[in-house]
mmCIF file of the N, C-alpha and C atoms, coordinates in Angstrom:
data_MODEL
# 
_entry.id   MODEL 
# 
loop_
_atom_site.group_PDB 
_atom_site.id 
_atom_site.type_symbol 
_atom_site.label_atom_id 
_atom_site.label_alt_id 
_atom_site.label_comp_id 
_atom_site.label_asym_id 
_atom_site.label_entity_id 
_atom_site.label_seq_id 
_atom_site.pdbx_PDB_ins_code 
_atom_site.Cartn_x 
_atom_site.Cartn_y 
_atom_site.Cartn_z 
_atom_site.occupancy 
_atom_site.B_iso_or_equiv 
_atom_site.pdbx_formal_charge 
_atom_site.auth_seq_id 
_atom_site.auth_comp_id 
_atom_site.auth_asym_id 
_atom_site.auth_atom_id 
_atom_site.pdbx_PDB_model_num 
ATOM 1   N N  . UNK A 1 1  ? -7.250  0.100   -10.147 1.00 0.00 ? 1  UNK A N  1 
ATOM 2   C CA . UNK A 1 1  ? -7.771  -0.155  -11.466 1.00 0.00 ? 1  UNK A CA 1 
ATOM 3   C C  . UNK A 1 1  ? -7.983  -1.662  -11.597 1.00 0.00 ? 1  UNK A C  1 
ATOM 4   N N  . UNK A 1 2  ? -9.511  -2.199  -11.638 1.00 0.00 ? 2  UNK A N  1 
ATOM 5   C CA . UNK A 1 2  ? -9.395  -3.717  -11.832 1.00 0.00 ? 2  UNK A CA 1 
ATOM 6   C C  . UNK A 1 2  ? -9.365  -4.184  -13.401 1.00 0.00 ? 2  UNK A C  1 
ATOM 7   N N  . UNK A 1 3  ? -8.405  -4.915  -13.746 1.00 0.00 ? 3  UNK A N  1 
ATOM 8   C CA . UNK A 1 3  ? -8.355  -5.589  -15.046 1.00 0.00 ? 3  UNK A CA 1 
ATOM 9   C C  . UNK A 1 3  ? -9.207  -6.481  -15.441 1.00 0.00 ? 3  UNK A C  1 
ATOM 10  N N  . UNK A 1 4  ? -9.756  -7.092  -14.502 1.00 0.00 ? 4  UNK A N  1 
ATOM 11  C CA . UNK A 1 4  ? -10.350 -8.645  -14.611 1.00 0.00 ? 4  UNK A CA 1 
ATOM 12  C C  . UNK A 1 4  ? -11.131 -9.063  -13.614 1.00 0.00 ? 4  UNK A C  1 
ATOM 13  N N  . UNK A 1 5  ? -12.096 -9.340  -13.775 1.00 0.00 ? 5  UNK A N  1 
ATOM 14  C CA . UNK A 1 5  ? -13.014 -9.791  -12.390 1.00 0.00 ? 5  UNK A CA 1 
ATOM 15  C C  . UNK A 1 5  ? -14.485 -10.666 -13.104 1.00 0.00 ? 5  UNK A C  1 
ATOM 16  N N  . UNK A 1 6  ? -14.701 -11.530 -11.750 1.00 0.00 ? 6  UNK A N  1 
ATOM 17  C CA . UNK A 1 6  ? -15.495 -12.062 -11.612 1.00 0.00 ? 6  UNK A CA 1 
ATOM 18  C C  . UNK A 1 6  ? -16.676 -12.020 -10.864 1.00 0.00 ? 6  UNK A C  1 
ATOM 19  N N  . UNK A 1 7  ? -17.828 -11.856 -11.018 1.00 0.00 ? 7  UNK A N  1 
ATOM 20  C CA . UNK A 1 7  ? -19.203 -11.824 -9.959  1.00 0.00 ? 7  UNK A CA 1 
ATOM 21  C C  . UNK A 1 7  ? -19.874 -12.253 -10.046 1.00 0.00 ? 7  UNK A C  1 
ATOM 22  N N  . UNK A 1 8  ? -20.666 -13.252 -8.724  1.00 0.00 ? 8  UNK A N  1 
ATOM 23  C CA . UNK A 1 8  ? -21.430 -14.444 -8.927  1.00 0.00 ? 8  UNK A CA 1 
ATOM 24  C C  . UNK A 1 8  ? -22.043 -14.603 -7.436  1.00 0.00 ? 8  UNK A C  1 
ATOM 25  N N  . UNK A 1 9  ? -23.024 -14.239 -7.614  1.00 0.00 ? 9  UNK A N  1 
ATOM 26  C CA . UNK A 1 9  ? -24.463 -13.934 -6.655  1.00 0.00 ? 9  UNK A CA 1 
ATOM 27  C C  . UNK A 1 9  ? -23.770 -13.293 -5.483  1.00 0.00 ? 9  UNK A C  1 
ATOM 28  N N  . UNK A 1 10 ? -23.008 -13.251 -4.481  1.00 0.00 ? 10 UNK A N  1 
ATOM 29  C CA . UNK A 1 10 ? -22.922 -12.617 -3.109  1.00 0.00 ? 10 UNK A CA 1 
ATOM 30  C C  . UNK A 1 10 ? -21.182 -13.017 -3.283  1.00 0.00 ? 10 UNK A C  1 
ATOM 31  N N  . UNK A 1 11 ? -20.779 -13.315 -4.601  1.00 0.00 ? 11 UNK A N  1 
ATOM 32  C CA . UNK A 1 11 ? -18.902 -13.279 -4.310  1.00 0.00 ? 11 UNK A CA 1 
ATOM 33  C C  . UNK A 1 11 ? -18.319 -12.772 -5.670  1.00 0.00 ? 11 UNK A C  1 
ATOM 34  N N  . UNK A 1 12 ? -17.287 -12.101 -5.095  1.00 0.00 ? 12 UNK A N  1 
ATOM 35  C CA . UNK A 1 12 ? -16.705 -11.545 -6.314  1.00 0.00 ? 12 UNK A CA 1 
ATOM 36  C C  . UNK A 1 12 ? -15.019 -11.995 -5.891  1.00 0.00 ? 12 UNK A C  1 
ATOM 37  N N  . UNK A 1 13 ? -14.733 -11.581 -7.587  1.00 0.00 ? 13 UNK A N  1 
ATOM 38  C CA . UNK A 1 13 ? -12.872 -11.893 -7.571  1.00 0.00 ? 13 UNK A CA 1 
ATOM 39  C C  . UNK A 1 13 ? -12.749 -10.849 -8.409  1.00 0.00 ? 13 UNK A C  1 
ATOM 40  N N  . UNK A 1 14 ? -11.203 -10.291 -8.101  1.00 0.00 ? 14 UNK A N  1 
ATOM 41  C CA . UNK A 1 14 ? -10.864 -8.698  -9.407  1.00 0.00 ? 14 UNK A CA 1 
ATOM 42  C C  . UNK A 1 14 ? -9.270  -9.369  -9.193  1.00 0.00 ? 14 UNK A C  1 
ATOM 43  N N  . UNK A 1 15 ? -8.975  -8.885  -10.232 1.00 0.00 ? 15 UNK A N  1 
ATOM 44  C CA . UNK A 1 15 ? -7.174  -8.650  -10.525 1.00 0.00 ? 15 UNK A CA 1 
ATOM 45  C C  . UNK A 1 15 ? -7.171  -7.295  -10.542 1.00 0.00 ? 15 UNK A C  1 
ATOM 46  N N  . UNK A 1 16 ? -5.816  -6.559  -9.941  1.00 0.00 ? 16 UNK A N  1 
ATOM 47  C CA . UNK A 1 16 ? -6.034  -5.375  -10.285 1.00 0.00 ? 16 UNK A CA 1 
ATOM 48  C C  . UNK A 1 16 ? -4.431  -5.099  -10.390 1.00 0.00 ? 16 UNK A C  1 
ATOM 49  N N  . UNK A 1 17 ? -4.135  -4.040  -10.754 1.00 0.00 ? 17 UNK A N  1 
ATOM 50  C CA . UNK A 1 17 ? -2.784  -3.448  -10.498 1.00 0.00 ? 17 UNK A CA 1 
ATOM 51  C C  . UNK A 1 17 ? -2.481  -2.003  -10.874 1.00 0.00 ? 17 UNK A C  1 
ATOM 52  N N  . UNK A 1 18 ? -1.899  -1.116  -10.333 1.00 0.00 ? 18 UNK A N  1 
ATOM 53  C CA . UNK A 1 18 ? -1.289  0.299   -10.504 1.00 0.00 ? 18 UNK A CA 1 
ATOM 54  C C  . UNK A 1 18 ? 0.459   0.159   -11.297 1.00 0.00 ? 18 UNK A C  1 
ATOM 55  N N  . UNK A 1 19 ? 0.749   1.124   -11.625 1.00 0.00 ? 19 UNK A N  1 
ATOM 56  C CA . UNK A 1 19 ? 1.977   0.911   -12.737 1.00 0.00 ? 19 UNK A CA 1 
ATOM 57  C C  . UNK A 1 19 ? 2.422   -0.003  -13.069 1.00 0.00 ? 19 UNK A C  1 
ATOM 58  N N  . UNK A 1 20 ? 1.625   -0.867  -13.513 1.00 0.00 ? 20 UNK A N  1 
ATOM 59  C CA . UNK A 1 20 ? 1.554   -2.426  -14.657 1.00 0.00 ? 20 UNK A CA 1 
ATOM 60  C C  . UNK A 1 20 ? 3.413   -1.932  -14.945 1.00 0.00 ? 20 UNK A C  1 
ATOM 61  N N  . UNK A 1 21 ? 3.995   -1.101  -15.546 1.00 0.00 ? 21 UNK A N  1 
ATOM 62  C CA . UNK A 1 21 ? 4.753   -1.218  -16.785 1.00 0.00 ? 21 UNK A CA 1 
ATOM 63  C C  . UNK A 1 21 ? 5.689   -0.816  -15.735 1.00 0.00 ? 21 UNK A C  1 
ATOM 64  N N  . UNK A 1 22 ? 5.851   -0.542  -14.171 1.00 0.00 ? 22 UNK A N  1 
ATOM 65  C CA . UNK A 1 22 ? 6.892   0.281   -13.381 1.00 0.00 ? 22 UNK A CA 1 
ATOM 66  C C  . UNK A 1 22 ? 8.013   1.125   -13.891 1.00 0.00 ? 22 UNK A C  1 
ATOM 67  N N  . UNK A 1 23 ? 7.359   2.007   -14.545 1.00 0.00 ? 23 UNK A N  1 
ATOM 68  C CA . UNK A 1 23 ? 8.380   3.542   -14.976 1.00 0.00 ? 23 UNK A CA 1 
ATOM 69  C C  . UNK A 1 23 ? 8.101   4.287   -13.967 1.00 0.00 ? 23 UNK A C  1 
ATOM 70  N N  . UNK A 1 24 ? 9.091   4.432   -14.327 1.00 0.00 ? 24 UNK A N  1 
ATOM 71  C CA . UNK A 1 24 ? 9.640   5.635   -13.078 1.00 0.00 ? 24 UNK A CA 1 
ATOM 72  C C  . UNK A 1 24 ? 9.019   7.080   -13.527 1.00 0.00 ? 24 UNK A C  1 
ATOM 73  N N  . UNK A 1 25 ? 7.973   7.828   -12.633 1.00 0.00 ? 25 UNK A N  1 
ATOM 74  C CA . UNK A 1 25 ? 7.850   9.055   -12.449 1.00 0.00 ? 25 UNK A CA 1 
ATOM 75  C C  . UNK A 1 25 ? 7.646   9.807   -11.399 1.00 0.00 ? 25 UNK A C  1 
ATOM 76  N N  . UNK A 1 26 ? 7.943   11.212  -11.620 1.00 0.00 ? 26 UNK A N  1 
ATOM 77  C CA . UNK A 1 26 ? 7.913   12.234  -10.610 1.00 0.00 ? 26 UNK A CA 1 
ATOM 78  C C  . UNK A 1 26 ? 6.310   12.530  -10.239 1.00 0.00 ? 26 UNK A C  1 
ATOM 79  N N  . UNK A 1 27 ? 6.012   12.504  -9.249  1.00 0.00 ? 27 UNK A N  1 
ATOM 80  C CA . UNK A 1 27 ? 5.073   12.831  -8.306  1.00 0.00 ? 27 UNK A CA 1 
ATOM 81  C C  . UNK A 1 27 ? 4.732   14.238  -8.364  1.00 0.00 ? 27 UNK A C  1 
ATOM 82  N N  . UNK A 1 28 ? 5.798   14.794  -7.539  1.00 0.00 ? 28 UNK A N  1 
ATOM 83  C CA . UNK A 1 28 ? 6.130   16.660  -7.091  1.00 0.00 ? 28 UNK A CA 1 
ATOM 84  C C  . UNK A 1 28 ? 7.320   16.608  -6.937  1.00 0.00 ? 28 UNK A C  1 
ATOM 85  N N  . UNK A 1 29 ? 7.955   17.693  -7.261  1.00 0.00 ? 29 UNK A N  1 
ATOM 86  C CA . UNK A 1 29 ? 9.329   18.513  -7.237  1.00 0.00 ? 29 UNK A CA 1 
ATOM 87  C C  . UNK A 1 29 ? 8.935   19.744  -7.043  1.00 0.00 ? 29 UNK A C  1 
ATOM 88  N N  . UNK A 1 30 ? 10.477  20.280  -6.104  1.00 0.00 ? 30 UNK A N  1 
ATOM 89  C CA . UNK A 1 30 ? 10.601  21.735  -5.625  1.00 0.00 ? 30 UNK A CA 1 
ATOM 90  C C  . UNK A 1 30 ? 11.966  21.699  -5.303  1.00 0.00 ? 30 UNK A C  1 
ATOM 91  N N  . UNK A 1 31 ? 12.153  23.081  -5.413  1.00 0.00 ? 31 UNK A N  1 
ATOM 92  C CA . UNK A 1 31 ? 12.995  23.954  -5.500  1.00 0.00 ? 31 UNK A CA 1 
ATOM 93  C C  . UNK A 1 31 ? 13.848  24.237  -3.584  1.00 0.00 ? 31 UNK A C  1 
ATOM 94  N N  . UNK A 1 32 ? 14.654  24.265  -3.021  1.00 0.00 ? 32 UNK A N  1 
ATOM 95  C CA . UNK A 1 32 ? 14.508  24.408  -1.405  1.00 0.00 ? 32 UNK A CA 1 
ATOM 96  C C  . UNK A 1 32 ? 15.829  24.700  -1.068  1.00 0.00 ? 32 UNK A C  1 
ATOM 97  N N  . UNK A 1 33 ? 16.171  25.615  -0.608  1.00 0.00 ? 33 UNK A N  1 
ATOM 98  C CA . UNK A 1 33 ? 17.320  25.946  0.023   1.00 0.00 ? 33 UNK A CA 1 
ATOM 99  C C  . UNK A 1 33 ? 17.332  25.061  1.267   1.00 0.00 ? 33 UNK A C  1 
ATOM 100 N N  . UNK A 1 34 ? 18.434  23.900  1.623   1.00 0.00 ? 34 UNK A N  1 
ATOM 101 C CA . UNK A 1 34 ? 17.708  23.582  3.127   1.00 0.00 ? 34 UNK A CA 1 
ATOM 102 C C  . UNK A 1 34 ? 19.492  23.198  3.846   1.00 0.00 ? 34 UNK A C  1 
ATOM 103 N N  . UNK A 1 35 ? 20.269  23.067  2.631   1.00 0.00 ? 35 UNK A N  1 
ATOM 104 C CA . UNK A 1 35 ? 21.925  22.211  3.169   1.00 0.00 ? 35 UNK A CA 1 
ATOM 105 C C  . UNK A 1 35 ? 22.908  23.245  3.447   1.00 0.00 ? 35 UNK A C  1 
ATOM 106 N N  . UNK A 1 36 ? 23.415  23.169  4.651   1.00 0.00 ? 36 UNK A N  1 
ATOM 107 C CA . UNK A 1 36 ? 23.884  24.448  5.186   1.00 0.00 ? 36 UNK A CA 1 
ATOM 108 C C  . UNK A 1 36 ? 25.830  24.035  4.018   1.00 0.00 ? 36 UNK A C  1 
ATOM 109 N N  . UNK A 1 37 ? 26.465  25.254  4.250   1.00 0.00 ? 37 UNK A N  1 
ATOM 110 C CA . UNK A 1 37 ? 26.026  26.608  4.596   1.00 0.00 ? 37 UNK A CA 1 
ATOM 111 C C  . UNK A 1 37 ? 25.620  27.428  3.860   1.00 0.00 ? 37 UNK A C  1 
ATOM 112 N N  . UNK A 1 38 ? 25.563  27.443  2.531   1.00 0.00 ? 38 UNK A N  1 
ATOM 113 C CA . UNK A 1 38 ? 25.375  28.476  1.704   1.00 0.00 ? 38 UNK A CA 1 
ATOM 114 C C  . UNK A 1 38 ? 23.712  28.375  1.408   1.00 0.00 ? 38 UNK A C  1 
ATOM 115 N N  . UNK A 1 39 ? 22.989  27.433  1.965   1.00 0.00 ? 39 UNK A N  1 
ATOM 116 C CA . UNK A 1 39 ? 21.983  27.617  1.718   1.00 0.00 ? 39 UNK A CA 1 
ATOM 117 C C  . UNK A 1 39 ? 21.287  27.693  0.260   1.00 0.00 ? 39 UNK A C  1 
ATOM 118 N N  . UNK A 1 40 ? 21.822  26.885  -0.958  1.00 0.00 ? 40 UNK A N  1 
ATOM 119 C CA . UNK A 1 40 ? 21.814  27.378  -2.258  1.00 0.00 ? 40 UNK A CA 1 
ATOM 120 C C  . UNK A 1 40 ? 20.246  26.395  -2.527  1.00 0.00 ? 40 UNK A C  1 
ATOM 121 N N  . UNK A 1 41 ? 19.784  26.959  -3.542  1.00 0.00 ? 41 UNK A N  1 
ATOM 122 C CA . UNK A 1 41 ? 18.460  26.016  -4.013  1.00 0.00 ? 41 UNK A CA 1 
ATOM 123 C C  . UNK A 1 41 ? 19.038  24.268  -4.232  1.00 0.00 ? 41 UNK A C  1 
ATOM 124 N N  . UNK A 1 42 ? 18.104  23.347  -4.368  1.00 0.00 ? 42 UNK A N  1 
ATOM 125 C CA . UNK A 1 42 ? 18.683  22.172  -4.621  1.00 0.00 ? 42 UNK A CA 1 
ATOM 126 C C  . UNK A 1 42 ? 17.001  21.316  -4.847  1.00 0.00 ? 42 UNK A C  1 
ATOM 127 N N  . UNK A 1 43 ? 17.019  21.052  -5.907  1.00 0.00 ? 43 UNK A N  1 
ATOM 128 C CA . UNK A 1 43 ? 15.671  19.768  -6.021  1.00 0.00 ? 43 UNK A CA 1 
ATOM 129 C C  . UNK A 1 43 ? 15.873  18.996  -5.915  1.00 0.00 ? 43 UNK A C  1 
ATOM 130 N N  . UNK A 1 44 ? 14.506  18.913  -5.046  1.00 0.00 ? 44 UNK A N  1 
ATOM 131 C CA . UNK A 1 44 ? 14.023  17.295  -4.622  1.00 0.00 ? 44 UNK A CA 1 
ATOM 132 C C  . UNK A 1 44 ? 12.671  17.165  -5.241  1.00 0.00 ? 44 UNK A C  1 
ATOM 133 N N  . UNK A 1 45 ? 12.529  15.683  -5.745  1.00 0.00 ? 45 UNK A N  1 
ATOM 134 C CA . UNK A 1 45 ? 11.831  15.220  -6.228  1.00 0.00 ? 45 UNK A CA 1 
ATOM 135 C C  . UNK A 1 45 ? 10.965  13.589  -5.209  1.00 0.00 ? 45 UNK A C  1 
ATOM 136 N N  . UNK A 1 46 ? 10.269  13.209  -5.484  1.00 0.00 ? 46 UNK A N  1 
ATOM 137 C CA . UNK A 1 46 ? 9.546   12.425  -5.122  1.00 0.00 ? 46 UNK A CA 1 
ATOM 138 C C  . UNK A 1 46 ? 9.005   11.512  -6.022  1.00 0.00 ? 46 UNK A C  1 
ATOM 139 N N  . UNK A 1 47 ? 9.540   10.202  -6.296  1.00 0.00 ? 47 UNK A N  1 
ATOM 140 C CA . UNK A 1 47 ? 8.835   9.301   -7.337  1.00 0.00 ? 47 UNK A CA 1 
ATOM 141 C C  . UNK A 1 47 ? 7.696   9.088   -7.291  1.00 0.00 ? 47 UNK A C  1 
ATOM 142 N N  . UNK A 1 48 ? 6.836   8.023   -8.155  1.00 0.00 ? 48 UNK A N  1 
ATOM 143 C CA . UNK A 1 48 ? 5.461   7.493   -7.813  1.00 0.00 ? 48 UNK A CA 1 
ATOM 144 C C  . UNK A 1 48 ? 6.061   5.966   -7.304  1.00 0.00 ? 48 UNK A C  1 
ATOM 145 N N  . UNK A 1 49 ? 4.801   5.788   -6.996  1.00 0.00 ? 49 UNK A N  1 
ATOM 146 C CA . UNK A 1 49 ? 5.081   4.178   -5.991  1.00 0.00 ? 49 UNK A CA 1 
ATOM 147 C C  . UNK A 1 49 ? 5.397   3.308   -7.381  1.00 0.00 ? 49 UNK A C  1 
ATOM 148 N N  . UNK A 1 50 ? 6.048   2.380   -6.921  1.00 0.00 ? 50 UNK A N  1 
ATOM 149 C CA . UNK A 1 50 ? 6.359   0.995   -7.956  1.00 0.00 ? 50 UNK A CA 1 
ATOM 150 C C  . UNK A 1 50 ? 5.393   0.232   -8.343  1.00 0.00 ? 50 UNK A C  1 
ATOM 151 N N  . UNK A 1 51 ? 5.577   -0.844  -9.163  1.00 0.00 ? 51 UNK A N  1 
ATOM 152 C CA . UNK A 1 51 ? 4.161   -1.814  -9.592  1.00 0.00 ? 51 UNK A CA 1 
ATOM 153 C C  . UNK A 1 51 ? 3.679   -2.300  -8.598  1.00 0.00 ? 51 UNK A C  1 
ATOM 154 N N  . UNK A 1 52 ? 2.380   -2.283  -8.608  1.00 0.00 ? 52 UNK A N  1 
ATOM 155 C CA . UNK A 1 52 ? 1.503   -2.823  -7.444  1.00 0.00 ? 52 UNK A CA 1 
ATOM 156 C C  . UNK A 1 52 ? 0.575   -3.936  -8.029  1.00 0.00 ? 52 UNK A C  1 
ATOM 157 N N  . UNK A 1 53 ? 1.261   -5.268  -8.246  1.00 0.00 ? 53 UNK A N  1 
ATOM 158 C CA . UNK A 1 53 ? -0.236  -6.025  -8.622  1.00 0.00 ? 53 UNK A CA 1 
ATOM 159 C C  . UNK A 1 53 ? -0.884  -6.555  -7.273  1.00 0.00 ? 53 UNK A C  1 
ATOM 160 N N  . UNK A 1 54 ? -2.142  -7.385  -7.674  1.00 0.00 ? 54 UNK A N  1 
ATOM 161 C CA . UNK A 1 54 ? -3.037  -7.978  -6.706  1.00 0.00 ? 54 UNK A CA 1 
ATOM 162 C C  . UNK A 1 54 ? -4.292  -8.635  -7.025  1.00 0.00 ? 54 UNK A C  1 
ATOM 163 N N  . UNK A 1 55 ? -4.843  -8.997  -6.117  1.00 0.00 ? 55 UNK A N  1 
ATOM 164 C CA . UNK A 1 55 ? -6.369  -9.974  -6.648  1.00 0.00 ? 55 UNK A CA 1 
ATOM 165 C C  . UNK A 1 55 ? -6.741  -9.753  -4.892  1.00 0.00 ? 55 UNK A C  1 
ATOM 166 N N  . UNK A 1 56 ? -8.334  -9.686  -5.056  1.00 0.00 ? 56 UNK A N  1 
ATOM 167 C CA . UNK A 1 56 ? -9.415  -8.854  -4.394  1.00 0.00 ? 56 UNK A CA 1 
ATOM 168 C C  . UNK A 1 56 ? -10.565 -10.203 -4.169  1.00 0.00 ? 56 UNK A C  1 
ATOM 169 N N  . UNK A 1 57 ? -10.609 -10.842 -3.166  1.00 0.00 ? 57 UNK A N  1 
ATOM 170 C CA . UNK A 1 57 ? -11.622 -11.602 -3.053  1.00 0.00 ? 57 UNK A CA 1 
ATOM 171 C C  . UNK A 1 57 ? -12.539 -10.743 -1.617  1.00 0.00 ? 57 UNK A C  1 
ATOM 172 N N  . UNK A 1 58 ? -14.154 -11.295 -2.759  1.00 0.00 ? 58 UNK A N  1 
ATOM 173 C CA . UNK A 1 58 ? -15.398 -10.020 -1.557  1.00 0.00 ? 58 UNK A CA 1 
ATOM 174 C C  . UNK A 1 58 ? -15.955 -11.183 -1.269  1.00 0.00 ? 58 UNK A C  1 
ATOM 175 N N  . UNK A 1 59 ? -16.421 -11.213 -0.587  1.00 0.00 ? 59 UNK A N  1 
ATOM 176 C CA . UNK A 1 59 ? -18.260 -12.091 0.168   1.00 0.00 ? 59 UNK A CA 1 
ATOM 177 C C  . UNK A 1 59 ? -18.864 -11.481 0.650   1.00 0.00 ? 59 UNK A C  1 
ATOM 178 N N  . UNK A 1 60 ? -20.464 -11.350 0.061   1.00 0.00 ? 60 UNK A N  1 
ATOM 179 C CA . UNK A 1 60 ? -21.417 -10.287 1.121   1.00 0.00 ? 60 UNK A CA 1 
ATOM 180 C C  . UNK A 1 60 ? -22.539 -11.393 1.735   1.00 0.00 ? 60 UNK A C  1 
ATOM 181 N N  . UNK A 1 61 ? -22.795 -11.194 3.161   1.00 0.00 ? 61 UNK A N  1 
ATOM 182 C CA . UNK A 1 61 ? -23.121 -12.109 3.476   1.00 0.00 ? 61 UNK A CA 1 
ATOM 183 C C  . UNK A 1 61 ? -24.529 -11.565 4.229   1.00 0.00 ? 61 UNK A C  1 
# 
């Protein structure tokens, strides 16, 4: 997602970033029998990735 950018004949600049605010969420969850011995259900979950900022310099030449 770019926030901010610049473009100017054959160059560009972007700011960008993914979970600006880094809360924590679930991705996918399930259900899985997998830890011995009884084999009982147990969830697992999978977060989303953490804040990702950045800046993007292009040249087309």
């Amino acid at each position: 997602m770019d926030f901010l950018g610049v473009l100017y004949d054959n160059w560009s600049l972007s700011f960008w970033g993914n979970n600006i605010f880094n809360k924590i969420h679930a991705t996918r969850a399930f259900f899985f029998g997998l830890e011995a011995p009884n084999f009982e259900d147990k969830l697992y979950v999978q977060l989303g990735a953490p804040r990702h900022l950045g800046a993007s310099f292009d040249y087309e030449f």
